[in-house]
MOPAC internal coordinates of N, CA, C and O (Angstrom, degrees):
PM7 1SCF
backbone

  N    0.0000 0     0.00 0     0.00 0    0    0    0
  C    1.4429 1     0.00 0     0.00 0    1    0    0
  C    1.5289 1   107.71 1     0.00 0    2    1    0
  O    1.2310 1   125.36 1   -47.69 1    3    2    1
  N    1.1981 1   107.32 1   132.31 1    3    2    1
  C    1.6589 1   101.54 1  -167.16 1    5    3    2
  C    1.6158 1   100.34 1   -85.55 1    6    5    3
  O    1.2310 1   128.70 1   -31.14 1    7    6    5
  N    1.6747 1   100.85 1   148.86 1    7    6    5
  C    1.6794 1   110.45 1  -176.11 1    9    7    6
  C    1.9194 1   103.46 1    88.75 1   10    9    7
  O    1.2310 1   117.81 1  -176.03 1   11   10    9
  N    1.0514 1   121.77 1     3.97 1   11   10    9
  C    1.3226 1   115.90 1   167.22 1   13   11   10
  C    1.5175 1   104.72 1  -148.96 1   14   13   11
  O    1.2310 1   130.65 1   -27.34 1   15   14   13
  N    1.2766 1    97.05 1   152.66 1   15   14   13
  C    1.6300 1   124.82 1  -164.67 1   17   15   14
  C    1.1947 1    92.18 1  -111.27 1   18   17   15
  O    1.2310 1   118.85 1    -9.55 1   19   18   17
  N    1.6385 1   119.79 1   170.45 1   19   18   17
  C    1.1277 1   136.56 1   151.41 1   21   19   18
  C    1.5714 1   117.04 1  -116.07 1   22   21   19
  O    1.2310 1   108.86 1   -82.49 1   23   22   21
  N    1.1442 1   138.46 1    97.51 1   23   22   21
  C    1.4635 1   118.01 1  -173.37 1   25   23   22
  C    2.0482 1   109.44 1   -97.76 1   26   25   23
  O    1.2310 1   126.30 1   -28.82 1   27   26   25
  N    1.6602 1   105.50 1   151.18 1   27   26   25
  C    1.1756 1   114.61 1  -166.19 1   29   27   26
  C    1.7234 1    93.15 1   -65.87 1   30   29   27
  O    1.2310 1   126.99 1   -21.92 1   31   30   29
  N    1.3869 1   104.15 1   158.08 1   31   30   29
  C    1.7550 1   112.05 1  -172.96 1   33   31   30
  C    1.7635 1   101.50 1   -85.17 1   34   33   31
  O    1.2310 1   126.08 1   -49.76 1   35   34   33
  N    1.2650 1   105.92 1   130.24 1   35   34   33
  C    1.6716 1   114.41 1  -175.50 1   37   35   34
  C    1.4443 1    94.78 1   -70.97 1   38   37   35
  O    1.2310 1    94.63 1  -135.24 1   39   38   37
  N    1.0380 1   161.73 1    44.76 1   39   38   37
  C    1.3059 1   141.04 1   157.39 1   41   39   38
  C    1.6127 1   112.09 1  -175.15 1   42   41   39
  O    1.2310 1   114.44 1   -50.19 1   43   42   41
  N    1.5507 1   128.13 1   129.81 1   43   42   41
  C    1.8687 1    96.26 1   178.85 1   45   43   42
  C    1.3613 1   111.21 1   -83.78 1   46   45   43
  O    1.2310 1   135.33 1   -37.53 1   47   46   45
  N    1.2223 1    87.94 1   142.47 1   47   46   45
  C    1.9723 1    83.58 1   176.03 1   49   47   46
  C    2.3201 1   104.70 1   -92.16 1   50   49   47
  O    1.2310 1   138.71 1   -60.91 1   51   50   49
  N    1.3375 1    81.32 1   119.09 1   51   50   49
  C    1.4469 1    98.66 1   155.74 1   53   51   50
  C    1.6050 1   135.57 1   -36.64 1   54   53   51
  O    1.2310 1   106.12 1  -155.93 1   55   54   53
  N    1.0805 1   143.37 1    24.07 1   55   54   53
  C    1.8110 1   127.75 1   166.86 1   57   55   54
  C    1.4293 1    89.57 1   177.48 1   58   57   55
  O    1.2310 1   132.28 1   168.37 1   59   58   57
  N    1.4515 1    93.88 1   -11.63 1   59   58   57
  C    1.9904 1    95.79 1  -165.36 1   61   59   58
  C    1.4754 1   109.55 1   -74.91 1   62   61   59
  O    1.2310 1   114.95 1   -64.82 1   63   62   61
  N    1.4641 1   127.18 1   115.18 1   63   62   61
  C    1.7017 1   125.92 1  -174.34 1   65   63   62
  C    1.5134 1    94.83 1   -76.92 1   66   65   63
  O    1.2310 1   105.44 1   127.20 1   67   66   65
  N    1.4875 1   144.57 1   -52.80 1   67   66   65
  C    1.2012 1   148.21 1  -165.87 1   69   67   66
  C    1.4498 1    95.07 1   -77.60 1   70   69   67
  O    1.2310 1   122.40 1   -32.15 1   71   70   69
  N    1.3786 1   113.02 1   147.85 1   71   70   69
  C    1.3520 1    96.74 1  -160.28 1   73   71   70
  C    2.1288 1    62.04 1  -137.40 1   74   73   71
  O    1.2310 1   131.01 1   -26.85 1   75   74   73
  N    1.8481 1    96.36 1   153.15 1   75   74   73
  C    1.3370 1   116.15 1  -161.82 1   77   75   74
  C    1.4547 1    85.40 1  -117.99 1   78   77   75
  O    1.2310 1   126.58 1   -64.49 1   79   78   77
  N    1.4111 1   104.95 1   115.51 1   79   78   77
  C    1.3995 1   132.97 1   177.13 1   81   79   78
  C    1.7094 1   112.35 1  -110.53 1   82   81   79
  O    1.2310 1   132.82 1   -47.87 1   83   82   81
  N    1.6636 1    92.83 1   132.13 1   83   82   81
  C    1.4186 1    92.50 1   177.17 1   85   83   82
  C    1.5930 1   124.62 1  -106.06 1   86   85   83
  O    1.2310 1   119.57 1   -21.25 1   87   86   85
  N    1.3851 1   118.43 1   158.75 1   87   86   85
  C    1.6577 1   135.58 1  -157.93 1   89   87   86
  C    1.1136 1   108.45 1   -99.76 1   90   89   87
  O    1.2310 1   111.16 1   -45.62 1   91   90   89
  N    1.6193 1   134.25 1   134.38 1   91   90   89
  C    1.3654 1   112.77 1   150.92 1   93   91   90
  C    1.3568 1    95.78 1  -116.13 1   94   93   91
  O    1.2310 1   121.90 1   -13.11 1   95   94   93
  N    1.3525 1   113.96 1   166.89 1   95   94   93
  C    1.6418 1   111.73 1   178.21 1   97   95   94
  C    1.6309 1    87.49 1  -124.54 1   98   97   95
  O    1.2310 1   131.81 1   -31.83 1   99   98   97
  N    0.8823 1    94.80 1   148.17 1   99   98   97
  C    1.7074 1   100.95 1  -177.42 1  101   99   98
  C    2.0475 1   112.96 1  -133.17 1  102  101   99
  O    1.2310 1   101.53 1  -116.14 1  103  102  101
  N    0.4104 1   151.28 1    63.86 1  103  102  101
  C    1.9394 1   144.07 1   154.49 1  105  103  102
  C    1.7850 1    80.60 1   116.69 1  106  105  103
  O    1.2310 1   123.33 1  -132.18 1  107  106  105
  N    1.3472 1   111.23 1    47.82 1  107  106  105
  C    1.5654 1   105.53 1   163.64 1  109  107  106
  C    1.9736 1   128.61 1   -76.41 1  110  109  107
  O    1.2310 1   129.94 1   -63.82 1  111  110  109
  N    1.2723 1    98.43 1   116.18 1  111  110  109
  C    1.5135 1    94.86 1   176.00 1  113  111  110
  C    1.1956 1   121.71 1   -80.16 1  114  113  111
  O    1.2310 1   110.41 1   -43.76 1  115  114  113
  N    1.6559 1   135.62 1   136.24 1  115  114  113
  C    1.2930 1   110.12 1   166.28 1  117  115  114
  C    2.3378 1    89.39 1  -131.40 1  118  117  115
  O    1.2310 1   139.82 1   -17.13 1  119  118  117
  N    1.0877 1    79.15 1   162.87 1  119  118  117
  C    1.8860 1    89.60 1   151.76 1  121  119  118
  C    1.3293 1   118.28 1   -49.59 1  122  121  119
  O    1.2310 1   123.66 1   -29.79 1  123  122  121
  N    0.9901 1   110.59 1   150.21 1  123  122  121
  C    2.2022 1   122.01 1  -173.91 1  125  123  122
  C    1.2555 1    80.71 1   -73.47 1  126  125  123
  O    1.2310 1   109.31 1   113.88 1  127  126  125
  N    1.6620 1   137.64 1   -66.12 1  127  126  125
  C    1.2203 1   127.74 1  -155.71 1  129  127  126
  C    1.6356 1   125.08 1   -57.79 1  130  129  127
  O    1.2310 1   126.03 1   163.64 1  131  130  129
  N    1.3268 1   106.02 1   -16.36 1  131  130  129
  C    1.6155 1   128.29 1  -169.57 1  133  131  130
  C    1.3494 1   120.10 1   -91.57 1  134  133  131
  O    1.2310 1   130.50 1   173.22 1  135  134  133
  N    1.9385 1    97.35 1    -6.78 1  135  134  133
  C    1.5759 1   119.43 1   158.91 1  137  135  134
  C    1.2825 1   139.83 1   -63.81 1  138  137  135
  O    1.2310 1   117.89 1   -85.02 1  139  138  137
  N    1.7143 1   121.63 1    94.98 1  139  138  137
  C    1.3175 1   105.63 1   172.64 1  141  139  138
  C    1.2161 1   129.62 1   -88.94 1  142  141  139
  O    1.2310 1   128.25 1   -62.08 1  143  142  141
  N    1.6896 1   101.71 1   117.92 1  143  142  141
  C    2.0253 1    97.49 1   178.46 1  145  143  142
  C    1.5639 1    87.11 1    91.68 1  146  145  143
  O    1.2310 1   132.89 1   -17.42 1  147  146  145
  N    1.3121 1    92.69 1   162.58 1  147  146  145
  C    1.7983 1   129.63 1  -168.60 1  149  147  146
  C    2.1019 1    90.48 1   -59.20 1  150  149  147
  O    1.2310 1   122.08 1   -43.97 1  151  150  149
  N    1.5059 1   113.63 1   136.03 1  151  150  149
  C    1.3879 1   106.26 1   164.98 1  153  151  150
  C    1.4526 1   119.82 1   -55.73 1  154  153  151
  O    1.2310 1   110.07 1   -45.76 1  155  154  153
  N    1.3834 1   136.26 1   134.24 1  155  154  153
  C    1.1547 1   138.74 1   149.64 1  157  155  154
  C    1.9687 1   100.28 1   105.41 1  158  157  155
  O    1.2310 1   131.01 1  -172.44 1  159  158  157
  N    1.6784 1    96.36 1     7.56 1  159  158  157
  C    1.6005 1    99.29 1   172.57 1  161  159  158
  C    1.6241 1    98.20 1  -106.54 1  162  161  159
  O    1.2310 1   110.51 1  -124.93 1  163  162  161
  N    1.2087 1   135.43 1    55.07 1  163  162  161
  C    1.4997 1   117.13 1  -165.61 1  165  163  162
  C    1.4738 1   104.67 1  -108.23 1  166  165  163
  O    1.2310 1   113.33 1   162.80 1  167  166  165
  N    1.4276 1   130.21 1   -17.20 1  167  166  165
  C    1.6102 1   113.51 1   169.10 1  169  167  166
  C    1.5267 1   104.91 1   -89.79 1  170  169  167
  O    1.2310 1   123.21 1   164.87 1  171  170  169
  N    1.4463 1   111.46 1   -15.13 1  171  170  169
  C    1.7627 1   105.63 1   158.20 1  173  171  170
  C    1.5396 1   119.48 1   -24.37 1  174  173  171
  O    1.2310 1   143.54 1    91.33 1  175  174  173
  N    1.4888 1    71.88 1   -88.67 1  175  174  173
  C    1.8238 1   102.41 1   159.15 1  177  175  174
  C    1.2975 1   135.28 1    -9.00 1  178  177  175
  O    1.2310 1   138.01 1   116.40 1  179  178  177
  N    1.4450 1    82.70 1   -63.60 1  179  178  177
  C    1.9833 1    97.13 1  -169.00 1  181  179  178
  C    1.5117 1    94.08 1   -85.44 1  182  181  179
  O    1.2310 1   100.87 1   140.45 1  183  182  181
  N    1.3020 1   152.37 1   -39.55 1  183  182  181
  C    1.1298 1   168.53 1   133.49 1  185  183  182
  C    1.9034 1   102.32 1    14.01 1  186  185  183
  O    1.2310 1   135.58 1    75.68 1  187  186  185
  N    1.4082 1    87.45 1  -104.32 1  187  186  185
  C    1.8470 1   110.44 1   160.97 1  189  187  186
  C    1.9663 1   114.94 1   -23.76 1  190  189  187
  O    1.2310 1   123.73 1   147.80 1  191  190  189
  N    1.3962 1   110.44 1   -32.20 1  191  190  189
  C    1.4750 1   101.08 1  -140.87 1  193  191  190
  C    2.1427 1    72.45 1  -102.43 1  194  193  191
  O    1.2310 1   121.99 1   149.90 1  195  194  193
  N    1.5133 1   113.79 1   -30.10 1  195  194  193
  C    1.4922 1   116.45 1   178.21 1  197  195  194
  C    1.4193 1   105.10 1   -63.68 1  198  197  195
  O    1.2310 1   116.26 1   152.98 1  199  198  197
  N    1.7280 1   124.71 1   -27.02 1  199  198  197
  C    1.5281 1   119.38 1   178.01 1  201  199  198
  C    0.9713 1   119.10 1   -37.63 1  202  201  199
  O    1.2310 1   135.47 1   104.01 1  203  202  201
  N    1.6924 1    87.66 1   -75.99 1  203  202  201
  C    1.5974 1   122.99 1  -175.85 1  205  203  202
  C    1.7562 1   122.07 1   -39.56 1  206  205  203
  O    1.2310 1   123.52 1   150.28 1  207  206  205
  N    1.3611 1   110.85 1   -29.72 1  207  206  205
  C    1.4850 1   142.34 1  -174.10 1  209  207  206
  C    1.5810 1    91.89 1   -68.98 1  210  209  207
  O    1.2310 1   121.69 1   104.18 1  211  210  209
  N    1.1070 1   114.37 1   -75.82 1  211  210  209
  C    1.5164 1   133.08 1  -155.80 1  213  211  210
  C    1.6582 1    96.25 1   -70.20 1  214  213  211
  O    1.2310 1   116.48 1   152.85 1  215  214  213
  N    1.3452 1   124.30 1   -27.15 1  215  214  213
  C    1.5643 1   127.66 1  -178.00 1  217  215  214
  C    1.7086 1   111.47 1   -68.77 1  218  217  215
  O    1.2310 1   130.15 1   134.20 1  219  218  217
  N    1.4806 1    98.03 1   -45.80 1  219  218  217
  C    1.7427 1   129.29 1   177.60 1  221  219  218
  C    1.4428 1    92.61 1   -67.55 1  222  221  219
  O    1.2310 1   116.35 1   138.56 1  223  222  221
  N    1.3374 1   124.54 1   -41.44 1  223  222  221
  C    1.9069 1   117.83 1  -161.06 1  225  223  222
  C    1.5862 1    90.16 1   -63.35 1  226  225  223
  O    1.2310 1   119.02 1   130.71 1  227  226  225
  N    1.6184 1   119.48 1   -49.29 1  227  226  225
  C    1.0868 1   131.19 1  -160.71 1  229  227  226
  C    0.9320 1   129.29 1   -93.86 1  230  229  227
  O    1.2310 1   111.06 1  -170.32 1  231  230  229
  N    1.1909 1   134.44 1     9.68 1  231  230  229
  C    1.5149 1   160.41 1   139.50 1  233  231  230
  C    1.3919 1   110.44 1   -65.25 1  234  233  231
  O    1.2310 1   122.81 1   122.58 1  235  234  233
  N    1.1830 1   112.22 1   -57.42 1  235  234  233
  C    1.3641 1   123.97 1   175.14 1  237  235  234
  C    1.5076 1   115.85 1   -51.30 1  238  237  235
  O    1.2310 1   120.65 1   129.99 1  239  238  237
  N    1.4924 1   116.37 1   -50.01 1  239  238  237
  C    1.1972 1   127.03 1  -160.86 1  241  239  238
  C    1.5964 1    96.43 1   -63.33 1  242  241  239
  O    1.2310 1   124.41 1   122.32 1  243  242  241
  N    1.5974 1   109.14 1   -57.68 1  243  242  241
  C    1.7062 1   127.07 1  -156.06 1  245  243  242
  C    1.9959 1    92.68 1   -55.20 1  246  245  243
  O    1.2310 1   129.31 1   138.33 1  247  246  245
  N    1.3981 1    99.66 1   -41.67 1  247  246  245
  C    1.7021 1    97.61 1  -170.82 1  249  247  246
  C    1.3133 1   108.39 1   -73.68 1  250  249  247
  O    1.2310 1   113.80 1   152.50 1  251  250  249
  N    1.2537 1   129.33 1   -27.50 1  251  250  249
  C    1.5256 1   142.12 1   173.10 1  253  251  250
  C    1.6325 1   106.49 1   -57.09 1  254  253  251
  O    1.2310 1   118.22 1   145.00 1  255  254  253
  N    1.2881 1   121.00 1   -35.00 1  255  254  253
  C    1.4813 1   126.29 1  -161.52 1  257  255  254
  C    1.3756 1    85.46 1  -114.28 1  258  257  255
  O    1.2310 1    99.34 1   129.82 1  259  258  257
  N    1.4079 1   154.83 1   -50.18 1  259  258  257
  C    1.5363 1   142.13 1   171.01 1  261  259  258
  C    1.7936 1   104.23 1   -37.56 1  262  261  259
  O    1.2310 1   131.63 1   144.25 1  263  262  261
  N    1.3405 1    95.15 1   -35.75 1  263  262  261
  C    1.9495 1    81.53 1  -159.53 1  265  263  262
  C    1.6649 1    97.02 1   -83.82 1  266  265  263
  O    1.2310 1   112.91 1   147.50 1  267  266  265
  N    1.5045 1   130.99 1   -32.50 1  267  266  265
  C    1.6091 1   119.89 1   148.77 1  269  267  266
  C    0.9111 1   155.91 1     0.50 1  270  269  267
  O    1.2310 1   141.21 1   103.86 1  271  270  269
  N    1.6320 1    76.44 1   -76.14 1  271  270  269
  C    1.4205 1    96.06 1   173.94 1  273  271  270
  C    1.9247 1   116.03 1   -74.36 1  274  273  271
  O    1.2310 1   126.43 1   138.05 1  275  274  273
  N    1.6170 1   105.24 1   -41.95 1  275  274  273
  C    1.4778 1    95.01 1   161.65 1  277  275  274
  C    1.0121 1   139.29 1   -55.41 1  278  277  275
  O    1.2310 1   123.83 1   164.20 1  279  278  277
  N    1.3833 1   110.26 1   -15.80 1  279  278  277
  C    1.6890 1   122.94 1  -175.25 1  281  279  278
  C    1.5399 1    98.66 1   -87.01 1  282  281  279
  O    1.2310 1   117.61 1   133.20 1  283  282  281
  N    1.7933 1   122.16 1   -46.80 1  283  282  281
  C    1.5331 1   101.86 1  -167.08 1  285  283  282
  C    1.5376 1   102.92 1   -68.94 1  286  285  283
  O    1.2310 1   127.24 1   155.00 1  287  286  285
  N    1.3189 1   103.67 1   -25.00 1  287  286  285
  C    1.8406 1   105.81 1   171.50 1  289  287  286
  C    1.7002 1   123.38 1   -45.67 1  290  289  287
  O    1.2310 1   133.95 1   142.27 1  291  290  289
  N    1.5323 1    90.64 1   -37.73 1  291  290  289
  C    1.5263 1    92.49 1  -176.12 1  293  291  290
  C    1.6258 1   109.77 1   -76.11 1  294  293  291
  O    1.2310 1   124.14 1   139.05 1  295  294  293
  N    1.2691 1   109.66 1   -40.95 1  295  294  293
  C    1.2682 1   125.95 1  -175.80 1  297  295  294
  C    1.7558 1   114.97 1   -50.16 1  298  297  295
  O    1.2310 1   129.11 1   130.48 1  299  298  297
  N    1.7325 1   100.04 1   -49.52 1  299  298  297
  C    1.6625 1   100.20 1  -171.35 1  301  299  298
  C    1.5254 1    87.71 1   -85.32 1  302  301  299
  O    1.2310 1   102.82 1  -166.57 1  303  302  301
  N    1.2348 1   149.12 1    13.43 1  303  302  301
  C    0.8175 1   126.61 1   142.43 1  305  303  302
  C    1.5372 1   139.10 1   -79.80 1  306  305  303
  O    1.2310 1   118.71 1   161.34 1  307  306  305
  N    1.3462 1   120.07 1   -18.66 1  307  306  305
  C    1.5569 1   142.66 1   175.13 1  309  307  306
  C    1.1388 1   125.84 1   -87.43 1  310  309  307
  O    1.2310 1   115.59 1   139.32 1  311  310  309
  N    1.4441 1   125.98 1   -40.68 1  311  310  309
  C    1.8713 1   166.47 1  -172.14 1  313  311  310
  C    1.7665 1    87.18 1   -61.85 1  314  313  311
  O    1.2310 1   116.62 1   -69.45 1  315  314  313
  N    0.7643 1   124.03 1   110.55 1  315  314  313
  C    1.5707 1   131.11 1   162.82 1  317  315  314
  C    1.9692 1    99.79 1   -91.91 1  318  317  315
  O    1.2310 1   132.74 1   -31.14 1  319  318  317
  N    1.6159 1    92.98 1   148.86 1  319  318  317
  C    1.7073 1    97.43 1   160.98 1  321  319  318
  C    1.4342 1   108.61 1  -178.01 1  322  321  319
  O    1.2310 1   131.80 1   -48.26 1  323  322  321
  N    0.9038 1    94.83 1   131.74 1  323  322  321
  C    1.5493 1   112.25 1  -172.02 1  325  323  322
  C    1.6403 1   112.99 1    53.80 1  326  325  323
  O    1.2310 1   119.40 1  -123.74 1  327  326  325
  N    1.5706 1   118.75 1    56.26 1  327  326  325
  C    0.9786 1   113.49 1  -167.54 1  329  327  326
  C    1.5232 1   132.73 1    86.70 1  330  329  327
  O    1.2310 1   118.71 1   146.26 1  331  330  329
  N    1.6367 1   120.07 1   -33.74 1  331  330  329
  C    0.7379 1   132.18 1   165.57 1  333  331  330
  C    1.4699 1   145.66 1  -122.60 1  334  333  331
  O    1.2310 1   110.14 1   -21.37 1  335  334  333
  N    1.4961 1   136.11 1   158.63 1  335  334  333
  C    1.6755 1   118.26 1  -172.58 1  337  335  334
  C    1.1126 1    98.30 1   -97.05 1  338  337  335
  O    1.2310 1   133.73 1   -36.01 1  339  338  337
  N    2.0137 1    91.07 1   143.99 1  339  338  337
  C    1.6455 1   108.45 1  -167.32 1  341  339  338
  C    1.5219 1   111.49 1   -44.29 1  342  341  339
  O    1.2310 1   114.91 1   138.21 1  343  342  341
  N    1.0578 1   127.25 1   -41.79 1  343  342  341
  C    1.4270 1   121.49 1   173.95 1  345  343  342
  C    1.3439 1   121.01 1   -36.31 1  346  345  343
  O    1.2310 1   110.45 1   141.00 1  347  346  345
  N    0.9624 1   135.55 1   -39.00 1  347  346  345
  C    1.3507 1   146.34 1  -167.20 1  349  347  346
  C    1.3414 1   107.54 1   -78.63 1  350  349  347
  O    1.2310 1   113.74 1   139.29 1  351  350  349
  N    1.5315 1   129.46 1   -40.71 1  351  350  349
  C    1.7527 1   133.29 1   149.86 1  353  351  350
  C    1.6536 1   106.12 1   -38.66 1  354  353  351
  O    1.2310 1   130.59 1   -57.14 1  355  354  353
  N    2.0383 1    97.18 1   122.86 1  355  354  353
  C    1.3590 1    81.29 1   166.52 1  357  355  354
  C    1.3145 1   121.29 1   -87.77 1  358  357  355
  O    1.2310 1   110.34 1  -140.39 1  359  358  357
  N    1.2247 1   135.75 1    39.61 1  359  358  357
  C    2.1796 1   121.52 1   166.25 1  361  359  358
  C    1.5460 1    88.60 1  -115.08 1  362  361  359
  O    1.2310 1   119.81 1   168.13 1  363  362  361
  N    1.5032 1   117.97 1   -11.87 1  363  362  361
  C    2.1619 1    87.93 1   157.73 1  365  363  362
  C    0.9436 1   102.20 1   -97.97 1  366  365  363
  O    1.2310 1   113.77 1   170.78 1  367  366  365
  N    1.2677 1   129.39 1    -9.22 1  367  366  365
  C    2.0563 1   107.75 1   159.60 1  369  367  366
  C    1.2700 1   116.00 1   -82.88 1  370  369  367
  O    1.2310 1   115.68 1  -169.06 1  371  370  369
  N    1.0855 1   125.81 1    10.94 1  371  370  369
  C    1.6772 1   130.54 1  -168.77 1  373  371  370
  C    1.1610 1    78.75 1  -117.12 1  374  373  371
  O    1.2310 1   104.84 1   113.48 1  375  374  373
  N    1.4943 1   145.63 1   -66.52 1  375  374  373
  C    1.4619 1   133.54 1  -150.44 1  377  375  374
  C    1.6907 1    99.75 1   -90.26 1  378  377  375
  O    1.2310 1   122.86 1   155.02 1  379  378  377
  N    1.1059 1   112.12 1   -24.98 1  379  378  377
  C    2.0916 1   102.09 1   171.39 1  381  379  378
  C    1.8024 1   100.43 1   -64.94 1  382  381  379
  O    1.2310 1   119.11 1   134.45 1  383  382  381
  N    1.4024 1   119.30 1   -45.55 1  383  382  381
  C    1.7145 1   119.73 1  -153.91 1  385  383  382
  C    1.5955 1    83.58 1   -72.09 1  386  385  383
  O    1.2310 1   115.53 1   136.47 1  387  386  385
  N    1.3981 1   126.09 1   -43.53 1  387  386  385
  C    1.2345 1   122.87 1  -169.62 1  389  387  386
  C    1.5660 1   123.81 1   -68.37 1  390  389  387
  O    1.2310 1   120.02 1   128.28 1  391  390  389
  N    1.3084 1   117.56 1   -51.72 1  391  390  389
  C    1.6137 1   114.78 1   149.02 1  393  391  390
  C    1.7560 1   115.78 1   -46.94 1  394  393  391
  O    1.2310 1   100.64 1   138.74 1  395  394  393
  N    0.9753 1   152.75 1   -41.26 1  395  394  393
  C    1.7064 1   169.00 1   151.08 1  397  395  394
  C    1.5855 1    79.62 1   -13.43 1  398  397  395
  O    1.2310 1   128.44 1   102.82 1  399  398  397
  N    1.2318 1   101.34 1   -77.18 1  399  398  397
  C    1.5176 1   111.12 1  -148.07 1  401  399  398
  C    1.4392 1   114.39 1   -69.63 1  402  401  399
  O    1.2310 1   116.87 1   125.59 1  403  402  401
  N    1.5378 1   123.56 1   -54.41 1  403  402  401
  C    1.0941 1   121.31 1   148.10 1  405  403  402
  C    1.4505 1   140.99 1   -41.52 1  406  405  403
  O    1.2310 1   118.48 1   156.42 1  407  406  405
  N    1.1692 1   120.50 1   -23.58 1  407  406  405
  C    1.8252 1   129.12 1   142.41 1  409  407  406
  C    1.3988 1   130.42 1   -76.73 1  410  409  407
  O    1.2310 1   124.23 1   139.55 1  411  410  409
  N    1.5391 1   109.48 1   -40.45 1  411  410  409
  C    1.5409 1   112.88 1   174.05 1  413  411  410
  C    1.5958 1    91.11 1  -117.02 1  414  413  411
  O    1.2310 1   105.23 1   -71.80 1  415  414  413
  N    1.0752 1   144.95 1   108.20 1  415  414  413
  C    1.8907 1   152.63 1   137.54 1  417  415  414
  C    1.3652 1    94.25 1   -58.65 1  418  417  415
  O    1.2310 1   112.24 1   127.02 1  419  418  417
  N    1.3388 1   132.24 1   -52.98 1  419  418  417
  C    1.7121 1   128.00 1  -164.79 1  421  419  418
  C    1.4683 1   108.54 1   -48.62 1  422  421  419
  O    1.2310 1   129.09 1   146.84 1  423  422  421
  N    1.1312 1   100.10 1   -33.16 1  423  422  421
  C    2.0001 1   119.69 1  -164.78 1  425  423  422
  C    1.1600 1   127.82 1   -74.85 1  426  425  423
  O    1.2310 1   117.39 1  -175.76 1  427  426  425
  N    1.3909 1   122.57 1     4.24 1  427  426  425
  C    1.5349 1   138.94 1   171.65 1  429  427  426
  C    0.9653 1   132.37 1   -31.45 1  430  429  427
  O    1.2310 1   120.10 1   180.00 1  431  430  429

C-alpha cells in the first residue's frame, strides 16, 4: 500500500504467535474528510482515545469480578457438604471475606 512501510520487529518476542509489527507512514495522503482530529494533533488523538480504552478495560474488568464474587457467594451458599453449606467452612469464609475486600477495600 503506498505511504506505508512495514518494518522488521527489533526483538523476537518469546510465546507470542502474533508477532507485533511496526508501521511507518511516510508522505501519506488521505481526504480532509478521512481526518481524525485537528491535522498535526494525531498522537493527541491516539493518546486520549487509548485512555478511554483502558477506563472501559477497567470497568469492565471490576464488574466481571463483582458478578464472581456474587455468584461464588451464591454458590457457598446452596453447595451442601458433609451436612453442611460451603459457607459455613471457615477457608470459604476466609477466601469469600478475602476476595470482598480485595474488590471492594471501601466496604469495611
Amino acid at each position: 500500500m503506498p505511504g506505508f512501510e512495514m518494518l522488521e520487529a527489533r526483538m523476537p518476542k518469546t510465546g507470542i504467535k502474533a508477532r507485533p509489527q511496526d508501521v511507518r507512514v511516510a508522505r501519506r495522503q488521505s481526504a480532509q474528510r478521512k481526518v481524525l482530529g485537528p491535522i498535526g494533533k494525531g498522537l493527541k488523538v491516539a493518546l486520549t482515545v487509548l485512555d478511554f480504552g483502558r477506563y472501559h478495560i477497567g470497568a469492565c474488568c471490576t464488574g466481571a469480578a463483582k458478578t464472581c464474587l456474587e455468584l461464588a457467594i451464591a454458590h457457598a451458599n446452596t453447595r451442601r457438604q458433609f451436612n453442611k453449606t460451603l459457607g459455613e467452612f471457615e477457608l470459604v469464609k476466609k477466601k469469600i471475606a478475602g476476595s470482598r475486600l480485595t474488590l471492594m477495600p471501601w466496604k469495611r
